[in-house]
Structures are given as C-alpha cells and as structure tokens.
N, C-alpha and C positions, 0 to 999 in steps of 0.2 A: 907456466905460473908456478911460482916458489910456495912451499905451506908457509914460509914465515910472511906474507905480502898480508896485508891488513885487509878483512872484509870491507868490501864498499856497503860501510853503511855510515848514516851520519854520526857525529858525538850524541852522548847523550844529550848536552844542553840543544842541539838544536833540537833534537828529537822532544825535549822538553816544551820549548818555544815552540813549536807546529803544533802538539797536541791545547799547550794552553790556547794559540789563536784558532785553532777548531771551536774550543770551548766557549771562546770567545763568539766566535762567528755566529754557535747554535742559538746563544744568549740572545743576541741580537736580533737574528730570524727570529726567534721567538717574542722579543719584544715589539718587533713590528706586526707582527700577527695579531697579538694582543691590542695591540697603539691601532690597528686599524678597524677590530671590530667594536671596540670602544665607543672610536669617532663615526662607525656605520651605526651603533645603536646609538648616540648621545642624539 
C-alpha cells in the first residue's frame, strides 16, 4: 500500500447525508414515542 492511496473513508457530502438521516431517524423515533403515549392517554 502506497502513502499517496486515499483513506477509505467516505466524502464529506456523504458523511453529511448519514449524519442528517441519523438526525432524521432520532426525530422520528421520537415522534412516535411521543404520537403513542398521547393516543395511550387521550
């Protein structure tokens, strides 16, 4: 293996795009969490 050979790592934009749909995902989990004990107390 050469030092000039690129780290395997992803670009940033994808590294951007996984951390926003993380963000994304938490949102969610959390909005159902919420959206369910709602409808367990309403």
């Amino acid at each position: 293996m050469l030092w000039s050979d690129p780290k395997n790592e992803p670009p940033k934009e994808l590294r951007d795009a996984q951390a926003m749909l993380r963000r994304a995902g938490l949102l969610v989990a959390l909005l159902m969490v919420v959206g369910m004990i709602v409808l367990g107390l309403g």
